[in-house]
Residue frames relative to the residue before (quaternion, step in Angstrom):
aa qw qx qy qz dx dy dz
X 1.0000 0.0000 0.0000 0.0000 0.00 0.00 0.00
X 0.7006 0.4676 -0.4448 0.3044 3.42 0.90 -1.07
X 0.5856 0.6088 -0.3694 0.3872 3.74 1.36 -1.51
X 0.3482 0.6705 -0.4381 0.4871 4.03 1.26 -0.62
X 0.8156 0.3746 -0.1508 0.4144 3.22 -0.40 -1.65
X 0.7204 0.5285 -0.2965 0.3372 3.41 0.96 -0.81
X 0.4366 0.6267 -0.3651 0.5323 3.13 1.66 -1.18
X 0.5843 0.6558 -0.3779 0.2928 3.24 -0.21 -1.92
X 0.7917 0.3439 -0.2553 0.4357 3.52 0.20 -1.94
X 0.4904 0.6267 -0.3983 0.4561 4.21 0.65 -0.29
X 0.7943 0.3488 -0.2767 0.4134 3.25 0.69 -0.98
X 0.6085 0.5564 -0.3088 0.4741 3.19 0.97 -0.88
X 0.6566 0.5398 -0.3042 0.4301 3.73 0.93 -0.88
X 0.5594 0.5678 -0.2829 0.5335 3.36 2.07 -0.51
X 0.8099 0.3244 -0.3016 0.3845 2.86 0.59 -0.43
X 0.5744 0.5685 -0.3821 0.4481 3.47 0.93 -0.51
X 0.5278 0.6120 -0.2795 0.5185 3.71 1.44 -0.19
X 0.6925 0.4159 -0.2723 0.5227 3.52 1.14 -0.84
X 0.5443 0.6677 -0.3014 0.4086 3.18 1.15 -0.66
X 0.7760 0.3518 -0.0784 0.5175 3.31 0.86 -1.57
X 0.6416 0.3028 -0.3892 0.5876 3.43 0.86 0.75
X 0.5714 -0.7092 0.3610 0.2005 3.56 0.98 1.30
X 0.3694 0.7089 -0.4726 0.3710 4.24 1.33 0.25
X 0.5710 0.5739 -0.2576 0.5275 3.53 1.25 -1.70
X 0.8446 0.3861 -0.2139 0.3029 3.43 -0.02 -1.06
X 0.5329 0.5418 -0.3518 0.5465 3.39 1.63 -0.64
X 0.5375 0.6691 -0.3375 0.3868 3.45 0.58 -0.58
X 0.8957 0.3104 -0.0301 0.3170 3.06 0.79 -1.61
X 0.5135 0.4391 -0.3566 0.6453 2.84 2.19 0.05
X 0.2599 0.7762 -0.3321 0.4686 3.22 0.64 0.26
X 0.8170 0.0194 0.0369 0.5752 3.32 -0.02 -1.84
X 0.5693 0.5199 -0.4538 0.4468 3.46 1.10 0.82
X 0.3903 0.7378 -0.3118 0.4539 3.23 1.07 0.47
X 0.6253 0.4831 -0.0890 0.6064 2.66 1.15 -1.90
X 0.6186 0.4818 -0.3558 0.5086 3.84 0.22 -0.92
X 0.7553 0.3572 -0.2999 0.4604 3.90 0.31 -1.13
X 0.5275 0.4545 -0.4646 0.5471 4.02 0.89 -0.66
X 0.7278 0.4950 -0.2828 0.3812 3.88 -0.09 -1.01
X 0.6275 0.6174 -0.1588 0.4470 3.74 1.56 -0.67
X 0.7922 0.3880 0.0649 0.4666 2.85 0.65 -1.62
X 0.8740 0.2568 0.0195 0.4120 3.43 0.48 -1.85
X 0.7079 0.4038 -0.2067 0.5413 3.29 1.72 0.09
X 0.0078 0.8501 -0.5201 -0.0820 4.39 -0.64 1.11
X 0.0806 0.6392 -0.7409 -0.1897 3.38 -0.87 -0.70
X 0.2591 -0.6077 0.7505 0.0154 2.43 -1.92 1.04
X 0.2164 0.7979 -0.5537 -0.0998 3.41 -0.36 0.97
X 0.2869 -0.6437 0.6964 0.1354 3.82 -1.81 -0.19
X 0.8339 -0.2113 -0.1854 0.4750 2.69 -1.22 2.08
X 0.7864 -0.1960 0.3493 0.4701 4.10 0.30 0.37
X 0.8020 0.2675 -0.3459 0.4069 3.30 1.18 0.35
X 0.4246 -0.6804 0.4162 0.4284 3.27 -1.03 -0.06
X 0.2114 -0.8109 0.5456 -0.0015 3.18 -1.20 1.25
X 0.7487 -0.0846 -0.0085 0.6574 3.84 0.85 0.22
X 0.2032 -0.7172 0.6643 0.0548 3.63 -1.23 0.67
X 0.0427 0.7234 -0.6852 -0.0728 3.99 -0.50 0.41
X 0.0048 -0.7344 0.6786 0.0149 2.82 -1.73 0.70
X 0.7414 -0.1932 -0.1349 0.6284 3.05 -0.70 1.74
X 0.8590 -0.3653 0.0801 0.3497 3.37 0.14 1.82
X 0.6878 0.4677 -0.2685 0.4859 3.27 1.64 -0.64
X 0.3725 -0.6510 0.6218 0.2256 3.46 -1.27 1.44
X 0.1989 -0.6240 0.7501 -0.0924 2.46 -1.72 1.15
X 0.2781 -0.8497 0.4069 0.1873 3.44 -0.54 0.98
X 0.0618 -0.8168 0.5486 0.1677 3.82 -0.94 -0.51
X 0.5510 -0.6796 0.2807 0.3945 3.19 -0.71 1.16
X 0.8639 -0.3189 0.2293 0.3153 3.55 -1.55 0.63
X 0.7183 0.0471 0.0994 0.6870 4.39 0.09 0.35
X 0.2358 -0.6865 0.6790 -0.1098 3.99 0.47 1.53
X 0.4644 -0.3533 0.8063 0.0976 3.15 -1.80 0.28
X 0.0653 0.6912 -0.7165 -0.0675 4.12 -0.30 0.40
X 0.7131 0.5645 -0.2468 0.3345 3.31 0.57 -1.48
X 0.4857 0.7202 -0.2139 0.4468 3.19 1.53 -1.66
X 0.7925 0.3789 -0.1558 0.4517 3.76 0.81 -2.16
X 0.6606 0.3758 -0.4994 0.4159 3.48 1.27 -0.95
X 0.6143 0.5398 -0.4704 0.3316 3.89 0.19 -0.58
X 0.5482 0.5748 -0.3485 0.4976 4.00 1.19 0.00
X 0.7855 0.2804 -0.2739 0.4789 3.31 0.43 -0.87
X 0.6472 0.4339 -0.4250 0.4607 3.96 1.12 -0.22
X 0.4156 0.4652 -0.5346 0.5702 4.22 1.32 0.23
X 0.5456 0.5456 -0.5082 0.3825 4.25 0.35 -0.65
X 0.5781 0.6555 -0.2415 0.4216 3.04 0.63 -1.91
X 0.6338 0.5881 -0.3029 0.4009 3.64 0.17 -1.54
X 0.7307 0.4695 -0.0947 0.4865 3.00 0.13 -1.97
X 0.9038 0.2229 -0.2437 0.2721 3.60 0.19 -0.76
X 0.3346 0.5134 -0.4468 0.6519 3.61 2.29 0.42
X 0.7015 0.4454 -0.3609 0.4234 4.05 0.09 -0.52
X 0.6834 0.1909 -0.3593 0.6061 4.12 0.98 -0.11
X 0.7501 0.2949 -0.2988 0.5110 3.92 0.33 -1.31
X 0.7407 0.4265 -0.4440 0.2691 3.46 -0.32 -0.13
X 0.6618 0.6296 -0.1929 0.3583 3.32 1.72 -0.50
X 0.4303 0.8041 -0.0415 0.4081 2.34 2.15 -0.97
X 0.8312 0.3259 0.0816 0.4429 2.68 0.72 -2.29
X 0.5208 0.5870 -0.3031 0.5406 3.14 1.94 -0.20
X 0.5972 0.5665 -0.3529 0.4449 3.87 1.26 -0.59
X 0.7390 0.5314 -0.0556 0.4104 3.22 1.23 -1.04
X 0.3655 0.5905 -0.1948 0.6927 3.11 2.26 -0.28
X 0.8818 0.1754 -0.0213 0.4374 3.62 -0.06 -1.38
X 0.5595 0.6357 -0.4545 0.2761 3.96 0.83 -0.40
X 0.6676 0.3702 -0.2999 0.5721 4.15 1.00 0.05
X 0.3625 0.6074 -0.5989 0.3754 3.42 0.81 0.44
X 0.7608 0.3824 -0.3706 0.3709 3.63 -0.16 -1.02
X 0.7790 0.4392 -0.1829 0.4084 3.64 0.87 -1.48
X 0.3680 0.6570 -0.3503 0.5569 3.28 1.64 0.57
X 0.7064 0.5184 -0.1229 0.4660 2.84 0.57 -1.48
X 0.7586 0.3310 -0.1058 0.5512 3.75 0.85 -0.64
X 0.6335 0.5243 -0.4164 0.3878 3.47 0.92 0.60
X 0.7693 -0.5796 0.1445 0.2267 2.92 -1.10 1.50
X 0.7139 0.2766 -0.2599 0.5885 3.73 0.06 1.49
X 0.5652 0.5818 -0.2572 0.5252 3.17 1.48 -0.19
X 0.6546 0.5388 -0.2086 0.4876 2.87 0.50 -1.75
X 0.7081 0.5487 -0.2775 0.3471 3.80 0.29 -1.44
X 0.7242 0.4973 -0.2439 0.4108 3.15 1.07 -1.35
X 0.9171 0.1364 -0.1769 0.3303 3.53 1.00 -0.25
X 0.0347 0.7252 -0.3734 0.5774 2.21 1.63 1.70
X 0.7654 0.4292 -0.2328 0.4191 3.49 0.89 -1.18
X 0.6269 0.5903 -0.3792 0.3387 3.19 1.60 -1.13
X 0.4614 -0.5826 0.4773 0.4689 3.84 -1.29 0.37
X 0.1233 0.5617 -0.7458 0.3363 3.51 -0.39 1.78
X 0.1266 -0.5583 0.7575 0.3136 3.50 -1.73 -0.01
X 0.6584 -0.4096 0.4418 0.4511 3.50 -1.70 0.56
X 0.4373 0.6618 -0.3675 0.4855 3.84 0.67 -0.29
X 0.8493 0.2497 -0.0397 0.4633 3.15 0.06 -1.30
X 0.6242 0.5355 -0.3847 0.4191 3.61 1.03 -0.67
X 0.5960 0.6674 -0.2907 0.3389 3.22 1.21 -1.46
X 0.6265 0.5342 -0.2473 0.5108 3.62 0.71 -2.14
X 0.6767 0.5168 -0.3738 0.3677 3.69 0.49 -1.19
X 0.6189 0.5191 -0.3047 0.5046 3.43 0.91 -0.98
X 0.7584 0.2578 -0.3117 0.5111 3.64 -0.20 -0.85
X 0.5172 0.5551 -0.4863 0.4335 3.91 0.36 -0.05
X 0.7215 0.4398 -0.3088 0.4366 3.34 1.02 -1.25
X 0.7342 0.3887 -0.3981 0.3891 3.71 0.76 -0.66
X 0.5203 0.6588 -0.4216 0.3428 3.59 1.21 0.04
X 0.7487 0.3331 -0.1182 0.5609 3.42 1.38 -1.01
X 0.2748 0.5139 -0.5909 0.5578 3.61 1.42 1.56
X 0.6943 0.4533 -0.2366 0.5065 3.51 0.63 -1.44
X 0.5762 0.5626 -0.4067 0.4315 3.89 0.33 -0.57
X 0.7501 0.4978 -0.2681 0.3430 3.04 0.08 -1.89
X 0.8374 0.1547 -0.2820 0.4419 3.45 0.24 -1.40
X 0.3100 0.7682 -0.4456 0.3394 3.69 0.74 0.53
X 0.7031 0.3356 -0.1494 0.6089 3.07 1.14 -1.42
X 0.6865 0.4996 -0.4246 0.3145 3.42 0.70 -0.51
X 0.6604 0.4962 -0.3092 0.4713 3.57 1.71 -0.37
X 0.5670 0.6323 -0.3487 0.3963 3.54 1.25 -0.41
X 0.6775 0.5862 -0.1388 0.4220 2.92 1.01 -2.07
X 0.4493 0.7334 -0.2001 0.4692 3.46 1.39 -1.38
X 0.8272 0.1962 -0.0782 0.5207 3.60 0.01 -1.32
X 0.4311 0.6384 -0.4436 0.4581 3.42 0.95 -0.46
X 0.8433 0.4531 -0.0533 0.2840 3.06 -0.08 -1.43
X 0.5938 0.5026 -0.2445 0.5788 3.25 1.48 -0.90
X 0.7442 0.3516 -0.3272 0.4642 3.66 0.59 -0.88
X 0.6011 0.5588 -0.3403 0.4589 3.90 1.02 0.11
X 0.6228 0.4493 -0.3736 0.5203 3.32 1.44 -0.42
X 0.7891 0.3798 -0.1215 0.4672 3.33 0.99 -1.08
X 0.8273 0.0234 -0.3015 0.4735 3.63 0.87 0.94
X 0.2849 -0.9057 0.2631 0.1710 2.84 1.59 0.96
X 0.2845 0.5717 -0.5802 0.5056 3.01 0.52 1.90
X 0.4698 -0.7570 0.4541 -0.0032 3.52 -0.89 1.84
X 0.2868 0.7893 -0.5406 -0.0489 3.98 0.73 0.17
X 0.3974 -0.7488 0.5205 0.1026 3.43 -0.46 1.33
X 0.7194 0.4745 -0.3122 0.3998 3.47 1.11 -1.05
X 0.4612 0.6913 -0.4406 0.3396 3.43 0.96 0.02
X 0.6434 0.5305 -0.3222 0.4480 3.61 1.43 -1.12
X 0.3845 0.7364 -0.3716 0.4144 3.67 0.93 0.38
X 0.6641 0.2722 -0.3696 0.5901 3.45 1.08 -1.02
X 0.3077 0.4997 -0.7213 0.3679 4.50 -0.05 0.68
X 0.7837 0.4658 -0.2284 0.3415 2.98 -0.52 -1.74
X 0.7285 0.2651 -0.2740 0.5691 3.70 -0.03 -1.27
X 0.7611 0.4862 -0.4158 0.1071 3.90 -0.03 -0.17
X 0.4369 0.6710 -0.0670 0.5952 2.65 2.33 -0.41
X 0.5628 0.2934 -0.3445 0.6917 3.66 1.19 -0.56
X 0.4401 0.6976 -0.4038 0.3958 4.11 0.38 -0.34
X 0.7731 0.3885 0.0729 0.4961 2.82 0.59 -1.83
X 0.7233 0.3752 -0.3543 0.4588 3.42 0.73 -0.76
X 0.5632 0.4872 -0.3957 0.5375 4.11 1.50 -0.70
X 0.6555 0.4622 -0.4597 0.3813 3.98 0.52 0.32
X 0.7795 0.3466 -0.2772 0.4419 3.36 1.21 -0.66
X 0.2590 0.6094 -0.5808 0.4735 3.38 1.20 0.55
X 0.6545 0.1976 -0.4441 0.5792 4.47 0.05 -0.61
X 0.5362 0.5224 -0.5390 0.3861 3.91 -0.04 -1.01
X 0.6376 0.5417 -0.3931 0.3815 3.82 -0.07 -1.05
X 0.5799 0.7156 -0.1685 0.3512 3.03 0.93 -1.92
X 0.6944 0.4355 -0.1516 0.5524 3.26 -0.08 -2.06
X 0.9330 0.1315 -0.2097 0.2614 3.82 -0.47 -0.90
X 0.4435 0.4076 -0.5994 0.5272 3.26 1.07 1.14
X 0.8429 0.2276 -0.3912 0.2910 3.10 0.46 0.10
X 0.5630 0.3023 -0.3749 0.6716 4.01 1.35 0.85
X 0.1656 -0.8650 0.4577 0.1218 3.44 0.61 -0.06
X 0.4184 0.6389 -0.3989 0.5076 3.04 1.79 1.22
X 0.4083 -0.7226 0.5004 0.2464 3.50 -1.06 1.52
X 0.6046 0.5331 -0.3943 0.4413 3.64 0.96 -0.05
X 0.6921 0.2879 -0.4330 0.5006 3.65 0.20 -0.77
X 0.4415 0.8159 -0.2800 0.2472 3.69 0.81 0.01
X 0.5607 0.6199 -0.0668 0.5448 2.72 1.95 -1.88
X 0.7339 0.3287 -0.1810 0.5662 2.96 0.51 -2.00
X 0.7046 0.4402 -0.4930 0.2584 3.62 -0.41 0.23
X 0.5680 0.4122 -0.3810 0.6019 3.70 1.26 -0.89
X 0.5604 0.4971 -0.4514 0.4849 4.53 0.64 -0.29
X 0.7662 0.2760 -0.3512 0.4620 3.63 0.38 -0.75
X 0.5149 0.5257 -0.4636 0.4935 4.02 1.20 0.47
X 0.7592 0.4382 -0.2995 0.3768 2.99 0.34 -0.78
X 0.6716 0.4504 -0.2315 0.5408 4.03 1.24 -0.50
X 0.4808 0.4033 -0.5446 0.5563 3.89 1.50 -0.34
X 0.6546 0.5998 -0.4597 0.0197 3.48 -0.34 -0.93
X 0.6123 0.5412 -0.3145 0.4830 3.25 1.58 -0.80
X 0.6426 0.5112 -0.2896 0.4918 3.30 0.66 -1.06
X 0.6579 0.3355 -0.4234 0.5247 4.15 0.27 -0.93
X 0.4174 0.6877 -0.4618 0.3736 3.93 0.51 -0.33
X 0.7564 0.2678 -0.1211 0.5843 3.73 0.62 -1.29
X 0.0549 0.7772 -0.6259 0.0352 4.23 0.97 0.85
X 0.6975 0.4650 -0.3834 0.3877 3.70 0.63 -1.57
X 0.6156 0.3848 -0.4825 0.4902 4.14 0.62 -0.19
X 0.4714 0.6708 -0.4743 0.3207 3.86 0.56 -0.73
X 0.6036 0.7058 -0.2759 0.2479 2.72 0.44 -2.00
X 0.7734 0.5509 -0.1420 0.2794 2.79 -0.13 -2.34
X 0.8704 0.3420 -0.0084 0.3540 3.57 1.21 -0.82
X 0.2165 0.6086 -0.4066 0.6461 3.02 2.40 0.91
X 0.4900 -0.6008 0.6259 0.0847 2.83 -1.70 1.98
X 0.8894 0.1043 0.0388 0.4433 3.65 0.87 -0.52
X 0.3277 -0.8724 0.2322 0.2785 3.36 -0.69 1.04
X 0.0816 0.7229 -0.5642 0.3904 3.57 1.64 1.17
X 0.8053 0.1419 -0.1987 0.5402 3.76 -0.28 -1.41
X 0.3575 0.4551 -0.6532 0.4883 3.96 0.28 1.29
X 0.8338 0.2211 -0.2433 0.4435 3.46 0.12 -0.84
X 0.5234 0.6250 -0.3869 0.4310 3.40 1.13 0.29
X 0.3343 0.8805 -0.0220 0.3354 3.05 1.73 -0.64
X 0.7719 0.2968 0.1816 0.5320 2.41 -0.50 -2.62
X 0.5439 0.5991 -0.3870 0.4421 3.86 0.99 -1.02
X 0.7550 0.3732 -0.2653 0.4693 3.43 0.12 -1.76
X 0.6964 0.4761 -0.3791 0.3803 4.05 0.61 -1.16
X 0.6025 0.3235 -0.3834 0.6208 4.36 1.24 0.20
X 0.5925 0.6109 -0.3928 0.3485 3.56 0.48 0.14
X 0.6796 0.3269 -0.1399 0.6417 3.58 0.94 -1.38
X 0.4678 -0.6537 0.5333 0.2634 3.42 -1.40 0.36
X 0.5804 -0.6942 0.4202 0.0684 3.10 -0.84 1.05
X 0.0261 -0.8516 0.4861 -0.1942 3.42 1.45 0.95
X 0.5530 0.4410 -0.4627 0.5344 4.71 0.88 -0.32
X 0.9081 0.1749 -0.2571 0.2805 3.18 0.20 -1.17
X 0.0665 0.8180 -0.3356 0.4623 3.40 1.39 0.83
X 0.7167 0.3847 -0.0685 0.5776 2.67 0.22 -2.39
X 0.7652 0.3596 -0.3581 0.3961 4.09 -0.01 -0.88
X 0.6408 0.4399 -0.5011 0.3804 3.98 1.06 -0.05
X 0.6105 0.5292 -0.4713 0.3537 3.66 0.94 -0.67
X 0.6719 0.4433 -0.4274 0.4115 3.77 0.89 -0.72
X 0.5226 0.6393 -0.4410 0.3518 3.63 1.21 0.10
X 0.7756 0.3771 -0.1178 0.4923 2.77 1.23 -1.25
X 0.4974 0.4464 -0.4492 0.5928 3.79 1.14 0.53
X 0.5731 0.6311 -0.2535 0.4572 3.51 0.99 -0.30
X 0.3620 -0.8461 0.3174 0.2289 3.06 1.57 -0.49
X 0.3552 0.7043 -0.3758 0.4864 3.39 2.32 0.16
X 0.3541 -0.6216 0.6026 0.3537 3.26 -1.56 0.22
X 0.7768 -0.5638 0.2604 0.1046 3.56 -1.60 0.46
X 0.2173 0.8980 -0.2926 -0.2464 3.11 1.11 -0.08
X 0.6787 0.0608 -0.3545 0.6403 4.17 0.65 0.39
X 0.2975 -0.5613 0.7425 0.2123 3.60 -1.92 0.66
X 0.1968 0.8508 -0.4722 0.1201 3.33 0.46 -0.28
X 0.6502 0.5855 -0.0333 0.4830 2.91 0.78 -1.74
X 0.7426 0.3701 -0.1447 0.5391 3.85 1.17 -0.80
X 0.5953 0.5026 -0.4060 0.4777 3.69 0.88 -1.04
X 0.5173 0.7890 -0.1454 0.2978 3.61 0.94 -1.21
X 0.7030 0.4777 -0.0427 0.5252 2.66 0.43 -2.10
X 0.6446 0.6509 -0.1622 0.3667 3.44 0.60 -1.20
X 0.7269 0.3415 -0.1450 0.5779 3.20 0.43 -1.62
X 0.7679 0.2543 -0.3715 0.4556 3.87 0.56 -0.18
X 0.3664 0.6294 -0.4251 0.5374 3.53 1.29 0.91
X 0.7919 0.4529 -0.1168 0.3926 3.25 0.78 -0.68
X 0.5570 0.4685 -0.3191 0.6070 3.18 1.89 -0.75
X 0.6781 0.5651 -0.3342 0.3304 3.55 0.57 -0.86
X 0.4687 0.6363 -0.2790 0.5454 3.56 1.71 -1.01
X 0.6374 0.5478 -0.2320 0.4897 3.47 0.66 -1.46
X 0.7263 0.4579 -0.1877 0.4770 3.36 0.29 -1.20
X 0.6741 0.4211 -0.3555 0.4918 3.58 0.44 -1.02
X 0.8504 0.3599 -0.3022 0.2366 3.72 0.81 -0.59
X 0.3222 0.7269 -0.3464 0.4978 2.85 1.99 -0.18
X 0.6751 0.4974 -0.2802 0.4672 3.50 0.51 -1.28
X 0.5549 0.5950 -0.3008 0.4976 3.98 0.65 -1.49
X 0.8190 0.3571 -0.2402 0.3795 3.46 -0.12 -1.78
X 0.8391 0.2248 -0.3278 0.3712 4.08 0.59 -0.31
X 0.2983 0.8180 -0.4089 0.2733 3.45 1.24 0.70
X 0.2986 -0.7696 0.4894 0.2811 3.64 -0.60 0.29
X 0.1223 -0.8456 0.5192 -0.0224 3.58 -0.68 1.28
């Protein structure tokens, strides 16, 4: 219970750090925005389970005769998807990428060093804490629109709560290298640019079998294919949660079991690296 409590106080110290460097809050004003545009500037009017008229900012906007509601609310929570999977990820690197090299700067480090933490434990505590920055206002933007469009066309899409979970594992299989990188440059910049140049390979290493076809040699194939099981796969991620807000079944996880297991080595690594360093 007590190491609990201790953890506990890392995270919170994480977060009250994210806070004070105004990232936390952008975030959240941010997806309050969204919550007030979705409130305020957006109706439906519907009849018997459908949607009969939609106004925005006061203006009616029709829709043909027996709408799809369900059809429109399951569209705008795939938007959603699509736009927590680039901006929220985004904004969630930029939120969390000076946590670690923070953490490791001279007077820092010492100080919690002293506390009865092992580097083990301090570490996990840390990345736990920047996962549940990214969680929190996740859910608070999902949960947020969810909710609003159930109150206001009282239609319940449950699959929508799918993109938390998967966006957050997304997010947590990028900062497994992020972790990585600044224990070992302990620089919040080369940080950035490394979870930015993950997040843009991923689409592109996605389409290897065209790559391929256009390599002078068959070194940077297996150079390739190396780097495309290495990085976490965070596009095609992004294309099962809209499957699964979609309300479709899945047809390859691949792409996730993967992702994972080289999430996990990198985690490993990043702490392996953390725990025999001299501080």
């Amino acid at each position: 219970m007590k190491t609990i409590i201790k953890l506990w106080a890392v995270v919170a110290l994480t977060f009250r750090e994210s806070i004070a460097r105004k990232t936390f809050v952008t975030f959240f004003g941010i997806s309050s925005l969204v919550h007030i545009f979705l409130l305020f500037a957006i109706d439906f009017d519907m009849v018997d389970a459908s949607l009969a008229l939609v106004k925005i900012w006061g203006k009616d906007v029709s829709v043909p005769s027996g709408f799809d509601a369900r059809g429109m609310v399951a569209k705008i929570l795939s938007g959603v998807t699509f736009v927590v999977f680039s901006g929220g990820i985004i904004l969630s690197i930029f939120t969390t990428a000076g946590l670690v090299p923070t953490m490791l700067e001279k007077g820092n480090i010492e100080l919690l060093l002293s506390k009865p933490l092992s580097r083990l434990q301090l570490f996990i505590a840390r990345y736990v804490g920047a996962l549940l920055i990214m969680a929190f206002n996740v859910a608070y933007l999902v949960c947020g629109v969810w909710l609003l469009l159930g109150v206001k066309t009282g239609i319940w899409y449950t699959a929508a709560l799918y993109i938390i979970p998967m966006v957050v594992l997304a997010f947590a299989l990028i900062y497994a290298p992020m972790a990585l990188i600044g224990v070992l440059s302990r620089s919040t910049g080369v940080t950035v640019m490394i979870a930015f140049a993950i997040v843009f390979l991923s689409p592109l290493l996605q389409h290897t079998d065209k790559i391929y076809g256009i390599l002078s040699s068959k070194i940077y194939y297996y150079l390739l294919n190396g780097i495309y099981h290495i990085l976490p796969k965070t596009s095609e991620i992004g294309q099962i949660t809209q499957t699964l807000v979609a309300d479709k079944s899945v047809e390859a996880w691949a792409p996730f079991w993967t992702s994972c297991i080289a999430g996990m080595l990198t985690l490993t690594a990043a702490t392996a690296v953390f725990y025999k360093k001299d501080y």
